[in-house]
MILUMFI-77323 format. One record per atom (N, C-alpha, C): x, y, z. Coordinates in steps of 0.1 Angstrom, whole numbers, padded with zeros to 4 digits, always signed. Atoms other than C-alpha are relative to their C-alpha. Example, Ala and Ser with C-alpha at 12.3 -4.5 7.8 and 13.67 -1.06 7.14 Angstrom:
<nodes>
+0009-0012+0000/+0123-0045+0078/+0009+0012+0000/-0009-0011+0000/+0137-0011+0071/-0008+0011+0008/
</nodes>
This chain:
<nodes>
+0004-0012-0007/+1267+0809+0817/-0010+0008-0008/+0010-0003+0008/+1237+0829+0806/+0007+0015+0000/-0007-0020+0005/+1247+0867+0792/-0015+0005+0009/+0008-0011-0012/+1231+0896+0818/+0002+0011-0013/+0002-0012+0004/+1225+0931+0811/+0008+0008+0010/-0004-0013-0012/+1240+0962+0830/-0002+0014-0007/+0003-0018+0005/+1243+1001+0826/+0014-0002-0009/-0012-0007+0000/+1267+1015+0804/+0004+0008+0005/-0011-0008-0011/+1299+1031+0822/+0007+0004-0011/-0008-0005+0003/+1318+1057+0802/+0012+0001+0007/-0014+0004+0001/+1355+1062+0804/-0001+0012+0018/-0001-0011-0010/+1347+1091+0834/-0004-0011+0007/+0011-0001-0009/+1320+1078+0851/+0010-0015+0008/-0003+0010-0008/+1343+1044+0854/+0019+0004+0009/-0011-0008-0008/+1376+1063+0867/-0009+0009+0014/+0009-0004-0011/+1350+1082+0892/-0006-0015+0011/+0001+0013-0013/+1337+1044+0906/+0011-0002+0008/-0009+0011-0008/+1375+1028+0912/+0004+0018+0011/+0001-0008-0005/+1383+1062+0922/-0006+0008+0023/+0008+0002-0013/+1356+1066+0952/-0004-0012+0003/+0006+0012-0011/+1354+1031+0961/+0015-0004+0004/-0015-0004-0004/+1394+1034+0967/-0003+0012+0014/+0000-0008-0013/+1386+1062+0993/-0013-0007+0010/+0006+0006-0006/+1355+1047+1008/+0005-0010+0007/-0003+0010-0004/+1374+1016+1013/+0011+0006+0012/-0006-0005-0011/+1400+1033+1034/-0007+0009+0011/+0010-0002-0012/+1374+1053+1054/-0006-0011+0010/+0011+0010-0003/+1355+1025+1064/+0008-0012-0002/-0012+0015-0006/+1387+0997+1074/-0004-0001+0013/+0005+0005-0013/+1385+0981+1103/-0014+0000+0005/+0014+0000-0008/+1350+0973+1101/-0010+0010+0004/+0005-0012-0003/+1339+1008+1104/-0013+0003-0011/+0013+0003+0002/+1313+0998+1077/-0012-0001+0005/+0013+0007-0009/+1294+0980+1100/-0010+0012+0008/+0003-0013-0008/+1284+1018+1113/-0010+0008-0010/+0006-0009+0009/+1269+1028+1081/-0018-0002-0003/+0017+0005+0004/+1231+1030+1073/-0004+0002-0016/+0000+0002+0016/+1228+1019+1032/-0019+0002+0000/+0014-0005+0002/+1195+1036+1018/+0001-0002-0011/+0002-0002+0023/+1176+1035+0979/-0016+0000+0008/+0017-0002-0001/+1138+1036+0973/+0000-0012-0009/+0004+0009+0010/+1122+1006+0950/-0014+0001-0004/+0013-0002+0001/+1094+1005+0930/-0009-0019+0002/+0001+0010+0002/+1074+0973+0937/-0017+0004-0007/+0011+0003+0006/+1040+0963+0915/-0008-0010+0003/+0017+0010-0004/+1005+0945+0918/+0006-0013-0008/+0001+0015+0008/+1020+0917+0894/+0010-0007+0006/-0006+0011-0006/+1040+0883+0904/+0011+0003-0011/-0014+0003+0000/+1076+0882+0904/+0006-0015+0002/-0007+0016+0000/+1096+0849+0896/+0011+0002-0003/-0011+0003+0009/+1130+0838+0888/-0002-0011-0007/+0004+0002+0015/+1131+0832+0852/+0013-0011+0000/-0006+0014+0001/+1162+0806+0858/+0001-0010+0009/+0005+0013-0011/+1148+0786+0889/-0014-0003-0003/+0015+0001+0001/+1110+0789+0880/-0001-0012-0012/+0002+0006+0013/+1103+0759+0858/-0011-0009+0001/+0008+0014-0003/+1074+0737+0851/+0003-0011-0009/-0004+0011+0006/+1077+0700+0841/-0010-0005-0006/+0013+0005+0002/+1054+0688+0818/+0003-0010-0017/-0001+0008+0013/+1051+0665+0785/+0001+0006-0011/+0000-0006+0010/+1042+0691+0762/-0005+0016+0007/+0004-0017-0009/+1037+0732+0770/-0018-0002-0004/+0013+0003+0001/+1000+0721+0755/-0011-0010+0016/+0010+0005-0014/+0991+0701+0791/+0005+0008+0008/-0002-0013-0012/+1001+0734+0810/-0006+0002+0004/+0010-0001-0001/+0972+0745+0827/+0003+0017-0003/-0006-0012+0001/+0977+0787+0816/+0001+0004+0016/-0004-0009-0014/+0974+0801+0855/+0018-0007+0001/-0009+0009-0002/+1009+0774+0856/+0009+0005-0011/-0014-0006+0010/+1025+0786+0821/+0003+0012-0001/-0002-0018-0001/+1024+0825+0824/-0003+0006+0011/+0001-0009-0005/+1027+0849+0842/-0002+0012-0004/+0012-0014+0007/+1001+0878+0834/+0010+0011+0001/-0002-0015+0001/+1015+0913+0825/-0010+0013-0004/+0008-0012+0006/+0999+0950+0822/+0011+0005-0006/-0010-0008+0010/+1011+0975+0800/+0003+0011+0011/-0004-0006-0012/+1010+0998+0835/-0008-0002+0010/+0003+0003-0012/+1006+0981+0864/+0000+0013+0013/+0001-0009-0010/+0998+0996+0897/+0010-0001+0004/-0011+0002-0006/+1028+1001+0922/+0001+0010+0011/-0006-0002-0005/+1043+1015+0948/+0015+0000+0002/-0017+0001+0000/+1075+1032+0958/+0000+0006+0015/-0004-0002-0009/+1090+1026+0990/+0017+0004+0000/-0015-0001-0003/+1123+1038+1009/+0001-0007+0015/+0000+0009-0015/+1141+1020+1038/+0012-0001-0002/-0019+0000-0001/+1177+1018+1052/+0002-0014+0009/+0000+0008-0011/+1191+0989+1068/+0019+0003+0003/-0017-0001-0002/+1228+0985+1083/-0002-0011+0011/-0004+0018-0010/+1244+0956+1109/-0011+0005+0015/+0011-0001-0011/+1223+0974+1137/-0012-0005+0002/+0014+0006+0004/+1188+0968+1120/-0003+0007-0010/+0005-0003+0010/+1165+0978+1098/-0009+0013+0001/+0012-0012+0002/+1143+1011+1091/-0009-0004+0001/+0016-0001+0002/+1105+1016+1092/-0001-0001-0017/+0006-0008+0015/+1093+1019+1055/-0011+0006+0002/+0008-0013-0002/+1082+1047+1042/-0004+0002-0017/+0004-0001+0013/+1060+1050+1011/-0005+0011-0003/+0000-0011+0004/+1061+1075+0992/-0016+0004-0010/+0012-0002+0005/+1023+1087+0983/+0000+0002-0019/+0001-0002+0013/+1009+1080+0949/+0000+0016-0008/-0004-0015+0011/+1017+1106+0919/+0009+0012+0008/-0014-0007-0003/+1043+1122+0943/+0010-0001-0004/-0010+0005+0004/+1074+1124+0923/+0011+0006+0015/-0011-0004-0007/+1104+1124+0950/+0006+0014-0006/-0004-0014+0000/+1114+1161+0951/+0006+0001+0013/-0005-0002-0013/+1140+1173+0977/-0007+0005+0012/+0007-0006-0015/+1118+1191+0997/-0012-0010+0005/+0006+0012-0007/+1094+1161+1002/+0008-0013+0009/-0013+0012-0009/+1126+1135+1006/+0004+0009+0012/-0004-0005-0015/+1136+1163+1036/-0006-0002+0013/+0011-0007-0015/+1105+1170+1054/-0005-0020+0002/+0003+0012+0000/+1090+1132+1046/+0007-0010+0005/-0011+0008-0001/+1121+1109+1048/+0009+0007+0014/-0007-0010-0009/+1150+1132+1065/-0004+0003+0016/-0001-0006-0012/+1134+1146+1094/-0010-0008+0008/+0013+0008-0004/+1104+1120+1100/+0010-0015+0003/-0002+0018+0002/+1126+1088+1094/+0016+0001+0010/-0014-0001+0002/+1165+1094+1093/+0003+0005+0015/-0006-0008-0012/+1166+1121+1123/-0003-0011+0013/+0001+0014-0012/+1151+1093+1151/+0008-0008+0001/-0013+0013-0005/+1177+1071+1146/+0013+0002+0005/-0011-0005-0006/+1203+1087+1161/-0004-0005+0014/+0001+0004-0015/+1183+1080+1196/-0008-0016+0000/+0009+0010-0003/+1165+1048+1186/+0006-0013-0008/-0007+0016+0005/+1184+1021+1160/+0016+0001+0005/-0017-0002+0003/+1221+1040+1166/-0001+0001+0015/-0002+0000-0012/+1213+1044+1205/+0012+0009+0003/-0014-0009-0005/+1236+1078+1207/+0010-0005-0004/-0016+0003+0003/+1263+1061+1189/+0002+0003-0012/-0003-0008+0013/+1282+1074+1160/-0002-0014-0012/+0005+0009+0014/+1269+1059+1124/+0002+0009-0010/+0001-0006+0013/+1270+1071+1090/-0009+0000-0007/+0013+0003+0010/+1243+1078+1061/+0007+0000-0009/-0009+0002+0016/+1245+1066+1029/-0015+0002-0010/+0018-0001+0010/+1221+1076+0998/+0012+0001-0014/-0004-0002+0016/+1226+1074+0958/-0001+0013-0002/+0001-0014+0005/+1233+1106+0940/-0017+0001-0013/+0013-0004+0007/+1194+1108+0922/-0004+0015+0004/+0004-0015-0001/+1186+1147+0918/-0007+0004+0014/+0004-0001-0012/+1163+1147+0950/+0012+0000+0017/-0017+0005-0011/+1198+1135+0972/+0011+0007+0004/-0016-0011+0002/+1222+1159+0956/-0005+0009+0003/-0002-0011-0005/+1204+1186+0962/+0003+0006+0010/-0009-0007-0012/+1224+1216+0982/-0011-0001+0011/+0011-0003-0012/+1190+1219+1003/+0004-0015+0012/+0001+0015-0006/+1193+1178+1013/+0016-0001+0002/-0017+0002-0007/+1233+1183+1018/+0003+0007+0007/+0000-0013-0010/+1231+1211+1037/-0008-0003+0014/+0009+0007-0012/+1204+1190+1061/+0008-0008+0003/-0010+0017-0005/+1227+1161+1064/+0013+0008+0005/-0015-0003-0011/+1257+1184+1076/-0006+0008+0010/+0000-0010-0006/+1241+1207+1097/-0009-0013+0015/+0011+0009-0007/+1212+1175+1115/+0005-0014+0000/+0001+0019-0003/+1225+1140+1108/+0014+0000+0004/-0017+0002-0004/+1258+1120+1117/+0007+0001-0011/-0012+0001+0011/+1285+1112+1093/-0005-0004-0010/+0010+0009+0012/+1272+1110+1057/+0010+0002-0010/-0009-0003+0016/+1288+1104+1024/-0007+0007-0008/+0007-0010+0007/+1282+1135+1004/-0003-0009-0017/+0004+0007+0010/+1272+1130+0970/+0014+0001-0010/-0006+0000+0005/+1305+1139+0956/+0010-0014+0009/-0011+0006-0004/+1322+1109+0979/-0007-0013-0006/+0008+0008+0003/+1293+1082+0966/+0002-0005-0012/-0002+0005+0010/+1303+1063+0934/-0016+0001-0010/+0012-0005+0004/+1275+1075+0909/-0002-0015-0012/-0003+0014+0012/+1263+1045+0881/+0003-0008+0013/-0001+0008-0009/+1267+1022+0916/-0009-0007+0005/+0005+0012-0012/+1238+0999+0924/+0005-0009+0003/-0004+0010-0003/+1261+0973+0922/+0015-0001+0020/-0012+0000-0011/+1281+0987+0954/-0014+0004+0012/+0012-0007-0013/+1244+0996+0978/-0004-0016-0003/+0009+0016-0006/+1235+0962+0996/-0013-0001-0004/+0012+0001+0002/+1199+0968+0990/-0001-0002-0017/+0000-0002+0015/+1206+0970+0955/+0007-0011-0007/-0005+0012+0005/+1225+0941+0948/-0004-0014+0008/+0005+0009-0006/+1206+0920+0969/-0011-0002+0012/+0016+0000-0009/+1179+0929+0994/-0010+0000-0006/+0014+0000+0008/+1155+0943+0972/-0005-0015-0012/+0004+0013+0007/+1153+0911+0950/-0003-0010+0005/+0008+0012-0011/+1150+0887+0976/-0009+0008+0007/+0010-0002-0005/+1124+0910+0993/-0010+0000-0012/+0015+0001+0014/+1102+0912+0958/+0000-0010-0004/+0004+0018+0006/+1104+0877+0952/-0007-0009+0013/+0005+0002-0012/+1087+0873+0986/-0013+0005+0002/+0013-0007+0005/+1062+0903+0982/-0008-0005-0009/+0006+0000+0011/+1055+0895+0950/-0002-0018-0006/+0004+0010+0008/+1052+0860+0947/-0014-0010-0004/+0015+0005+0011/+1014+0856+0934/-0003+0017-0001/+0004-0018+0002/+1000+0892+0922/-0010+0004+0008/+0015-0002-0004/+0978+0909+0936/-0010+0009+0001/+0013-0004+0007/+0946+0923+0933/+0000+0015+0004/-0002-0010+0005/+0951+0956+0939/+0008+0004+0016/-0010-0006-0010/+0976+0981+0963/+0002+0002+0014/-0004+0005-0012/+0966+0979+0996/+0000-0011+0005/-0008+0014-0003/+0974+0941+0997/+0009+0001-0008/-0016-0002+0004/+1009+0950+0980/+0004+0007+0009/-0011-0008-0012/+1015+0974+1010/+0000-0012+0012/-0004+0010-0011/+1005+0948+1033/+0010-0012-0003/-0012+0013+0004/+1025+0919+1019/+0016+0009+0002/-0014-0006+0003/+1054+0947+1014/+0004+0003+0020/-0007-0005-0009/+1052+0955+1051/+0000-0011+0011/-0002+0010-0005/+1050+0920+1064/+0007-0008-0002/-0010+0004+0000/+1077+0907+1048/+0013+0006+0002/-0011-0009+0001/+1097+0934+1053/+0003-0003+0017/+0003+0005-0014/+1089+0922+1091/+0009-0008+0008/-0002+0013+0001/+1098+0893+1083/+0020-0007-0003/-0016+0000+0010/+1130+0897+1062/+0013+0000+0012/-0016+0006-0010/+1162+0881+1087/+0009+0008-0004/-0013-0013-0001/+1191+0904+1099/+0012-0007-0007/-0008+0011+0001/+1210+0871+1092/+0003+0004-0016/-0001-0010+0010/+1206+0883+1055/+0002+0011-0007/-0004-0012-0002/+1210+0917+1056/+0016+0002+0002/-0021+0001-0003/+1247+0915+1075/+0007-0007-0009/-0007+0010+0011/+1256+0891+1050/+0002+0007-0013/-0003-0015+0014/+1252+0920+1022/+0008+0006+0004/-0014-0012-0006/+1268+0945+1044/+0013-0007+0002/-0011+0010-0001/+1296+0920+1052/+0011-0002-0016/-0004+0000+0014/+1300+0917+1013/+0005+0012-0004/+0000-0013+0006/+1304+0954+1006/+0015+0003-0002/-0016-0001+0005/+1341+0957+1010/+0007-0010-0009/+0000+0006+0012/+1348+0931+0986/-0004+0004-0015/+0005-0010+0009/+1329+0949+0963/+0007+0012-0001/-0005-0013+0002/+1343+0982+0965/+0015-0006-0006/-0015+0015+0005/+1380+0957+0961/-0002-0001-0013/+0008+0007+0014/+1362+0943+0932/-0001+0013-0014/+0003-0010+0010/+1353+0977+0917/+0012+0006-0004/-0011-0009-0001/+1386+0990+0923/+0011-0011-0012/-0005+0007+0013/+1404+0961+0904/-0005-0003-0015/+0003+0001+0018/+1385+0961+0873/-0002+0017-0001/-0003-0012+0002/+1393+0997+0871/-0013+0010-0001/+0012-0010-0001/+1358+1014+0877/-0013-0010-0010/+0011+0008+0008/+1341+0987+0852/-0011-0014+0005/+0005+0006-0004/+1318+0960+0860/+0007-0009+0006/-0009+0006-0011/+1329+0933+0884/-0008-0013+0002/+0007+0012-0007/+1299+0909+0892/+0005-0016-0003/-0009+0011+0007/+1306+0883+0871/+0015-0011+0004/-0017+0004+0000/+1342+0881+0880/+0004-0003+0016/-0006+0003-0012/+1337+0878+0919/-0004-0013+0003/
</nodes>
């Protein structure tokens, strides 16, 4: 098995995971997941994306490589883009990219995101039916301005004190959409940002529900998962 990386989890932060993924998991029995809409933002870049333990070339000596074949070119700061997008068992969001040298700030994530993206779906992916929101606790999220819009305007959302913090490994997009969607975007580089939005918004098109539900499907396992290794890492071990 090849050794990974992760975050470090202090002795709180990992009593706070098993913690809230112990009450999430009783919220959200009987399937009542399947109601939730799982959000994050990502950044994706102009350069090609591979996996480094399926990608391999066969050759006699790394000297008959042709270079475009043995590397894969790096900058020291590539261009990029940062999108957001929610999916859940219903479907999927629009993306929504967030304009260069804008740092996400709550009052842009409200008026931009919130009331442009998030508020519509109550009459157009949830069809008048009750659903949940879900977002990571990142400073823009927690703020009281952006919790105070989600009780007073959206449906049922997990505040940021109910959200396991230190948790990409418990947001479907995060443990698995976003990496199979950037290994699709990104697989040759390219020449500069408005063919990274088009690639980003044609596979995102593209990207099967069949995949998707198959994360969300996974999620309570995961929370299980987190809850048995007492707030600490888990991947590995499922």
């Amino acid at each position: 098995m090849r050794r990974g990386t992760c975050h470090y989890l202090n002795l709180q932060q990992k009593k706070n995971r098993a913690s809230r993924s112990k009450a999430l998991l009783a919220r959200y029995a009987a399937e009542r997941y399947k109601n939730i809409l799982f959000t994050d933002e990502k950044i994706f870049t102009i350069e090609e994306k591979f996996n480094r333990q399926n990608d391999r070339v066969y050759a006699l000596s790394r000297k008959s490589i042709p270079q475009k074949f043995g590397f894969s070119l790096r900058q020291h700061h590539p261009a990029y883009v940062m999108v957001w997008c929610g999916i859940s068992w219903q479907g999927k969001t629009k993306l929504h990219f967030v304009p260069q040298g804008v740092k996400v700030k709550a009052k842009n994530y409200l008026e931009d995101v919130l009331e442009l993206v998030v508020k519509p779906l109550n009459t157009s992916l949830f069809d008048g039916k009750s659903w949940t929101f879900q977002q990571d606790s990142v400073p823009s999220h927690k703020a009281k301005v952006v919790q105070g819009w989600l009780r007073q305007n959206g449906p049922d959302f997990i505040s940021t004190e109910e959200w396991p913090a230190a948790s990409s490994d418990l947001n479907p997009l995060d443990y698995n959409i976003w990496s199979k969607l950037e290994l699709k975007v990104c697989s040759k580089p390219h020449t500069n940002l408005k063919n990274l939005k088009r690639a980003v918004v044609r596979e995102w098109k593209k990207f099967p529900m069949d995949t998707i539900r198959a994360s969300i499907e996974e999620w309570p396992a995961r929370l299980r998962a987190c809850v048995k290794a007492r707030g600490g890492h888990f991947e590995h071990y499922m």
